[in-house]
C-alpha positions as CSV (number, residue, x, y, z in Angstrom):
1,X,36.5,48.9,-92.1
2,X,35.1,48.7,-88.7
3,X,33.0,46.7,-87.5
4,X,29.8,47.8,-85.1
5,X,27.1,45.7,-83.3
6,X,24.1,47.9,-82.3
7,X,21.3,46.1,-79.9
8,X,18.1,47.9,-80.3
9,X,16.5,48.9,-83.3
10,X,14.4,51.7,-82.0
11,X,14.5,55.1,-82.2
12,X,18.1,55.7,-81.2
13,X,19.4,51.9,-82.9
14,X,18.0,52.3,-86.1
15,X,19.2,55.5,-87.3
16,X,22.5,55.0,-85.5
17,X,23.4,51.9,-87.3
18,X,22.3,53.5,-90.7
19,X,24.7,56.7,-89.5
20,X,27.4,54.2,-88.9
21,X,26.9,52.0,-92.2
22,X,27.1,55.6,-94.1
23,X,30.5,56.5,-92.3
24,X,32.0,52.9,-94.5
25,X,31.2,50.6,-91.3
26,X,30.1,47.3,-90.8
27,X,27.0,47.1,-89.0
28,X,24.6,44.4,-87.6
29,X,21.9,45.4,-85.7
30,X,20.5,43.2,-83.2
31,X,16.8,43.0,-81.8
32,X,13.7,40.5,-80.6
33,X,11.8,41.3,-83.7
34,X,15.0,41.6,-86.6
35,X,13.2,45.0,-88.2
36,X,15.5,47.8,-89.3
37,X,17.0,49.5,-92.3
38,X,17.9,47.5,-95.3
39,X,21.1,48.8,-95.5
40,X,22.5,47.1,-92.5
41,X,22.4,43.1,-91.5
42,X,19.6,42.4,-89.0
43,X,19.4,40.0,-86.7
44,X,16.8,38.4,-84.6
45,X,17.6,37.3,-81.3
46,X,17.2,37.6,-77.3
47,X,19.8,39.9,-76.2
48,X,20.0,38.7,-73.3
49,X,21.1,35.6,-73.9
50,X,24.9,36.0,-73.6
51,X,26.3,32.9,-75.2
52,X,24.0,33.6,-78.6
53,X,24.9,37.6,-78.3
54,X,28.6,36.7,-77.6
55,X,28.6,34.9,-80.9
56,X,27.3,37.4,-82.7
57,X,29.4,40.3,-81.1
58,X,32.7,38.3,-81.7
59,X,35.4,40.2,-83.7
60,X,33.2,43.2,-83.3
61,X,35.3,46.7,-82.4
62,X,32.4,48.4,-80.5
63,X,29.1,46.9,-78.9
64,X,26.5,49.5,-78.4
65,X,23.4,49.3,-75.8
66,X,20.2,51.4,-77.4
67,X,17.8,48.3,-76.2
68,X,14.9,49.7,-74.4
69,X,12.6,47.4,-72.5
70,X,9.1,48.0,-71.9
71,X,8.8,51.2,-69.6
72,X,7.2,49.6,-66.8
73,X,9.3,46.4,-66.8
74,X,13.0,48.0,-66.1
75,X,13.3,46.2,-63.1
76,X,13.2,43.0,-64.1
77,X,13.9,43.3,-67.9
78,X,17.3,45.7,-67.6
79,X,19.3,43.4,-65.1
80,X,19.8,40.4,-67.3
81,X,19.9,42.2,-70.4
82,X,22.5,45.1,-69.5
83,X,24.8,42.0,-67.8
84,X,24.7,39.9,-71.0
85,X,25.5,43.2,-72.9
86,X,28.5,43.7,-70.5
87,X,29.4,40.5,-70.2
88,X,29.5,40.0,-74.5
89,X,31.5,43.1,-74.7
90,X,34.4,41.5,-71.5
91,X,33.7,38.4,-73.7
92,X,35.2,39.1,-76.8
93,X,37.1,42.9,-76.2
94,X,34.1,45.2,-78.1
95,X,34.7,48.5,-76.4
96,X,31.2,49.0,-75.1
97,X,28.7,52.4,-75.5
98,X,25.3,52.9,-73.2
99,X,22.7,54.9,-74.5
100,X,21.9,56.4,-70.8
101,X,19.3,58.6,-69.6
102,X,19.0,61.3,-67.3
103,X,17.1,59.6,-64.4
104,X,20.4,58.8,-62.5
105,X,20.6,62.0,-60.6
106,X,18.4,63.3,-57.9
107,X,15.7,66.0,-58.8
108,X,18.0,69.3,-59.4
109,X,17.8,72.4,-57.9
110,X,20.0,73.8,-60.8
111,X,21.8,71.9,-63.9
112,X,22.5,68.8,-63.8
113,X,26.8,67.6,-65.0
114,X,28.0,64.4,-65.8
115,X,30.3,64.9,-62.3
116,X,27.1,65.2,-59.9
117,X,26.8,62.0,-57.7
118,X,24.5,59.1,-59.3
119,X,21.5,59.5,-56.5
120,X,18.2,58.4,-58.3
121,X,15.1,59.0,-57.3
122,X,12.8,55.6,-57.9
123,X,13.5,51.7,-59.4
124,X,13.3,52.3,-62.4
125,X,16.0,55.5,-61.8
126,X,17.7,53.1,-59.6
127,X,18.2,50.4,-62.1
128,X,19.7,52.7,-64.9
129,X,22.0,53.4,-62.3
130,X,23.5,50.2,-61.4
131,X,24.0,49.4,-64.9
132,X,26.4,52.3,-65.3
133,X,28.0,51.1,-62.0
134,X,28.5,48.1,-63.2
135,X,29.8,48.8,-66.7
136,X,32.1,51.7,-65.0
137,X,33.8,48.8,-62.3
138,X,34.6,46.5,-65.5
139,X,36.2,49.7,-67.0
140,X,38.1,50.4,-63.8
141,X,39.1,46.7,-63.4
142,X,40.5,46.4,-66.9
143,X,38.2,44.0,-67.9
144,X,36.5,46.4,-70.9
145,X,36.2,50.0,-72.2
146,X,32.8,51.9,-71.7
147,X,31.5,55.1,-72.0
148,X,28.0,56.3,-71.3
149,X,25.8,59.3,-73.5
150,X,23.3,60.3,-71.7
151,X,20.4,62.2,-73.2
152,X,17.7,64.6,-72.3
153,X,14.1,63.1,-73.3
154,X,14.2,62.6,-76.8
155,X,11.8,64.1,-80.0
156,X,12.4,64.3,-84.0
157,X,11.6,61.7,-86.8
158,X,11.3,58.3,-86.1
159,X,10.1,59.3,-82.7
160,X,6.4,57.7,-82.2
161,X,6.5,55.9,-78.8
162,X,7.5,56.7,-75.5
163,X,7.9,59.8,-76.2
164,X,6.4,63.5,-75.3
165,X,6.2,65.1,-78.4
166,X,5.0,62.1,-80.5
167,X,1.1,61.1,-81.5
168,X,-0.2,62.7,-78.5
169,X,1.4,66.3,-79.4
170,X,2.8,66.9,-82.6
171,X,0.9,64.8,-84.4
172,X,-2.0,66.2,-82.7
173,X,-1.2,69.6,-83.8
174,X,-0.6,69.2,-87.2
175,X,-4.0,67.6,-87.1
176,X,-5.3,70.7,-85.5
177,X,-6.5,69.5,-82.3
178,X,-4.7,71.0,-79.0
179,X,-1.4,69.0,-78.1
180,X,-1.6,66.8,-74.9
181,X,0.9,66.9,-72.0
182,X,1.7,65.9,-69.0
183,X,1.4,68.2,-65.5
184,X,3.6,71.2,-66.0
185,X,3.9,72.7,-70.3
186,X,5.7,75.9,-68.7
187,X,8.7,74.5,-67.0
188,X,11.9,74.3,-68.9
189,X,13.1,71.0,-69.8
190,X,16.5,69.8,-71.6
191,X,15.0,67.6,-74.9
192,X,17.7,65.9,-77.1
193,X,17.1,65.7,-80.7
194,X,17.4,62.5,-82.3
195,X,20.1,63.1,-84.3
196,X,22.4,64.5,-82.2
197,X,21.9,61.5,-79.7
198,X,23.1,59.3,-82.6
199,X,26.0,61.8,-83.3
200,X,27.2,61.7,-80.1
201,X,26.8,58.3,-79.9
202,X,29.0,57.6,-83.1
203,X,31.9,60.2,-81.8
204,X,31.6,59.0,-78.4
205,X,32.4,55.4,-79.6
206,X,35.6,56.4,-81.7
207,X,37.4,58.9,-79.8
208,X,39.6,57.8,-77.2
209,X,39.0,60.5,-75.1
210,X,35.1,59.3,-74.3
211,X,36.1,56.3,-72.5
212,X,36.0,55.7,-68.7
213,X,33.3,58.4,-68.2
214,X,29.7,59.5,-69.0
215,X,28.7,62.2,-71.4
216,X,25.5,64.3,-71.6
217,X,24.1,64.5,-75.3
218,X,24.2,67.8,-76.9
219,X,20.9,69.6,-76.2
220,X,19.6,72.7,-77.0
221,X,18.9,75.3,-74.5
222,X,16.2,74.2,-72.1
223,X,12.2,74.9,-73.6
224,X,9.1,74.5,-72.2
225,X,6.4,72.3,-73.8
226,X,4.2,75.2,-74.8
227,X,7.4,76.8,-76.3
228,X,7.7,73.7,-78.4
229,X,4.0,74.1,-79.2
230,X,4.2,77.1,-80.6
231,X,7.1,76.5,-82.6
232,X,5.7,73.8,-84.3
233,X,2.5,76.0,-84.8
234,X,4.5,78.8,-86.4
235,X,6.9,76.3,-88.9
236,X,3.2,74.1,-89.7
237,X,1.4,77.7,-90.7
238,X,-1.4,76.8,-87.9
239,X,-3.9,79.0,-86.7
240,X,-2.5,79.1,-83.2
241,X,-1.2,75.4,-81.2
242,X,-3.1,74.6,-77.9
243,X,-1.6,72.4,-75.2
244,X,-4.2,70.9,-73.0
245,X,-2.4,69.8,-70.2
246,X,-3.0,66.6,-68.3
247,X,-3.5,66.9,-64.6
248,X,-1.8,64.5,-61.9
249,X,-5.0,62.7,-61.3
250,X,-6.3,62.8,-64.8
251,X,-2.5,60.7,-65.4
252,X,-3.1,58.4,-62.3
253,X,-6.6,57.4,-63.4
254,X,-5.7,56.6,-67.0
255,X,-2.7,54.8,-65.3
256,X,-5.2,52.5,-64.4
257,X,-5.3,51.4,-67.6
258,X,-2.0,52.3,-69.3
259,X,0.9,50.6,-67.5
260,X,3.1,53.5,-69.4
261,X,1.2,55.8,-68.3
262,X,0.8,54.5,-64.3
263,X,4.6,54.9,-64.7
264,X,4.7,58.5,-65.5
265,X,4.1,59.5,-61.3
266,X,7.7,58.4,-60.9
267,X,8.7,61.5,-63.1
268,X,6.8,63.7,-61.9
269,X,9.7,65.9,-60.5
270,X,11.1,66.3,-64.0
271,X,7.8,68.5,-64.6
272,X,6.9,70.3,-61.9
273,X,10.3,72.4,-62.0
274,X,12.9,73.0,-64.3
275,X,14.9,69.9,-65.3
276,X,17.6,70.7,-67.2
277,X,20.9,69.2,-68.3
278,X,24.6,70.5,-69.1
279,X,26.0,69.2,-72.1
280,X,29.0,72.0,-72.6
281,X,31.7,69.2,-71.9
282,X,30.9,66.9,-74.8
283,X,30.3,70.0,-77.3
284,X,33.7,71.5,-75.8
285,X,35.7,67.9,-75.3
286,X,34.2,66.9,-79.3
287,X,33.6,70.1,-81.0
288,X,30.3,68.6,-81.3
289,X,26.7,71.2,-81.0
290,X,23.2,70.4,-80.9
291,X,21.1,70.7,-84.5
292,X,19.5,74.8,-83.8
293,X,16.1,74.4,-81.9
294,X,14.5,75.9,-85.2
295,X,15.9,72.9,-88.1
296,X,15.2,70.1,-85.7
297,X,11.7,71.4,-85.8
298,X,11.3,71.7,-89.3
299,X,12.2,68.6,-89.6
300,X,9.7,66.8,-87.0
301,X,6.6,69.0,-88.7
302,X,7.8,67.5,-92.1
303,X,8.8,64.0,-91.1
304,X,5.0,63.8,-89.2
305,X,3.1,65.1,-92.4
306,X,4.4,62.6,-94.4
307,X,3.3,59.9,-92.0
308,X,0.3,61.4,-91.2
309,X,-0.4,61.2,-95.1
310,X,0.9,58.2,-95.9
């Protein structure tokens, strides 16, 4: 039996460490507040405190990185936590998995591979960034094995927060009120369903082959938002699903009060053209493909009308 530490119990930590606890692991999962599925052990503690995460990560075979600080706090929140994650996983040999994003490259022009040049865009972009840098030297110096999977944004169960199809869209929908978005609904756009972010996540970390490199998540062909609107509208049995689309200023007042939101002008150039990602080397290296575009639906209209009753 193997043993896993997962840091983060959001909505990439939680399911992964129940997906690893199901394949006969053992799993703690590590965050501020100590919530997670019963199934695994939970712990509460500051992840970026290296000596206390050391402890806990010691005799560990794999560390994994699905921590997400507050959006509009990556500059100062990721530096100390990403080195004490590093540093833990040099500490006591863990080979070491990122749960990476997309941000790293500049805005394409067509789309985007793991191979194209890390070049992003803004801070927060820029942060993301070094951390793989970082985490890639240690590899190269001997000091540690990591691998990075990077996803597209991300929608399914579980996903509530930060998050474009969430409360504000399919929730919205299912309550028959027109979804809200953000600038462009017509551009296509790489999403990464949940599931398939853990998969990858959970290959990625036992397969010798990941290592010393960064993977993109398998996605699904790219959609536009109104796409995904009328998807939903067609599996829910609606009368039709409206997307009322947010203009920049409309986003840039509200920011005014929404720090997430105020944040959102950084990415704009993810929305105002087609951003979309490769993922044919993982699916080819792993034998691994995205959930169909149609069952990762159904099962984001039924997980949201259970909550939405409950």
């Amino acid at each position: 039996m193997a043993r896993h530490v997962v840091v983060g119990a959001g909505q990439i930590g939680s399911p992964l460490a129940s997906a690893l606890h199901r394949r006969g692991n053992e799993v703690t999962l590590i965050s501020r507040s100590g919530r997670g599925p019963g199934e695994v052990e939970r712990v509460a503690a500051d992840a970026s405190d290296r000596r206390r995460l050391t402890e806990l990560v010691r005799g560990a075979d794999v560390l994994y990185n699905c921590a997400n600080p507050p959006y509009h706090r990556w500059p100062t929140h990721w530096p100390p936590l990403a080195a004490s994650l590093l540093g833990a996983a040099e500490d006591t040999g863990a080979d070491y998995v990122l749960l990476g994003n997309l941000y790293v490259y500049a805005p394409p022009t067509r789309p985007m591979r793991e191979s194209d040049p890390l070049d992003p865009p803004s801070a927060k972009a820029a942060t993301r960034a070094r951390m793989w840098r970082d985490a890639l030297a240690a590899h190269e110096a001997g000091r540690v094995r990591v691998t990075e999977v990077r996803a597209g944004d991300f929608y399914g169960p579980g996903c509530v927060d930060q998050t474009y199809f969430g409360e504000r869209f399919v929730a919205r929908l299912l309550q028959g009120r027109a979804a809200n978005f953000v600038y462009d609904a017509d551009q296509p756009h790489t999403w990464t369903y949940v599931h398939d972010v853990v998969e990858a996540l959970a290959v990625a970390a036992t397969d010798e082959r990941s290592f010393g490199r960064a993977w993109h998540a398998p996605s699904n062909p790219p959609v536009s938002a109104r796409r995904i609107a009328e998807e939903v509208g067609r599996i829910a049995g609606l009368d039709g699903a409206r997307v009322d689309v947010l203009p920049g200023w409309l986003v840039r007042a509200l920011g005014l009060f929404s720090p997430t939101l105020r944040e959102l002008e950084e990415v704009r150039y993810q929305f105002i053209r087609p951003f979309v990602a490769d993922s044919t080397d993982f699916q080819d290296t792993f034998g691994v493909t995205p959930t169909p575009l149609e069952d990762t639906l159904k099962e984001t209209v039924a997980w949201w009308r259970e909550r939405l009753a409950g």
